[in-house]
C-alpha positions as CSV (number, residue, x, y, z in Angstrom):
1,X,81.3,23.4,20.2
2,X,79.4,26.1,22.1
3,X,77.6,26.8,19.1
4,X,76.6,23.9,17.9
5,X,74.7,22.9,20.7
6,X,72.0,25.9,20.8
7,X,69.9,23.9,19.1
8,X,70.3,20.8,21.2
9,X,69.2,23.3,24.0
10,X,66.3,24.4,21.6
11,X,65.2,20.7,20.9
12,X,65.4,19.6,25.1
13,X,62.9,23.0,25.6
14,X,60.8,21.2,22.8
15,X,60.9,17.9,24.2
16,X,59.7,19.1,27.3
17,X,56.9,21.1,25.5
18,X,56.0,18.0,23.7
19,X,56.0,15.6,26.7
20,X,53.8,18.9,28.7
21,X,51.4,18.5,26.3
22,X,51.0,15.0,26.4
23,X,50.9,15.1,30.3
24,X,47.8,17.5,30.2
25,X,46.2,16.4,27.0
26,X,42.7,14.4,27.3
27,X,43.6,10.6,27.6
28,X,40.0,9.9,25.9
29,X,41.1,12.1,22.9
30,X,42.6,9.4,20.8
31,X,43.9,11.6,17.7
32,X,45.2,14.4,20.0
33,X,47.5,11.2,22.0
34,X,48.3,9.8,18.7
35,X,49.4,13.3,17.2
36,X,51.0,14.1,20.1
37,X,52.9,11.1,20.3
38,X,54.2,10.9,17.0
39,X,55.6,14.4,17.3
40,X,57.9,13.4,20.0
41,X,59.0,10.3,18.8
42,X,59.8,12.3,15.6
43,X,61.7,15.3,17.5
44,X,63.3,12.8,19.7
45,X,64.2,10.3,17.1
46,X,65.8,13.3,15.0
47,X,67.7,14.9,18.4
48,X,69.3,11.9,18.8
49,X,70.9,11.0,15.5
50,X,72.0,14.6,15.8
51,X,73.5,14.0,19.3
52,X,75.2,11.0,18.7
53,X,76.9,12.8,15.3
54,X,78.2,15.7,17.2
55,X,79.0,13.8,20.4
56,X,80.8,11.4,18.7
57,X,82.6,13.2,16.0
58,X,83.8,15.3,19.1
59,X,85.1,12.0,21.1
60,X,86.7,10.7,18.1
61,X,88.6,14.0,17.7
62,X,92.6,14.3,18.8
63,X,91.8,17.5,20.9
64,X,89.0,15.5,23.1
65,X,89.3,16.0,26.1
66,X,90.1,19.5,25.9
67,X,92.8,20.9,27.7
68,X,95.3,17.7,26.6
């Protein structure tokens, strides 16, 4: 499992880039916001269909928890 969430790790660093960005970026500077914008809701959108596939697939599996 360890290894398949490195890029859940990479995609919260993103998401925290992204949501940086929008934090500092020009609130009059429609098309920046909007560009912005649309980036996170894509990387977010896509990190957590991923989540919920790993996360569940590992609930739903006879060793979860581990250790039983």
């Amino acid at each position: 499992m360890k290894t398949c969430t490195a890029p859940m790790r990479y995609e919260h660093r993103a998401i925290r880039w992204w949501t940086d960005q929008i934090a500092s970026a020009d609130v009059a500077d429609v098309h920046e916001l909007q560009r912005l914008l649309y980036g996170v809701h894509a990387l977010i959108k896509v990190h957590l269909s991923r989540e919920e596939d790993l996360y569940v697939a590992a609930l739903e599996s006879p060793s979860w928890p581990a250790g039983t």
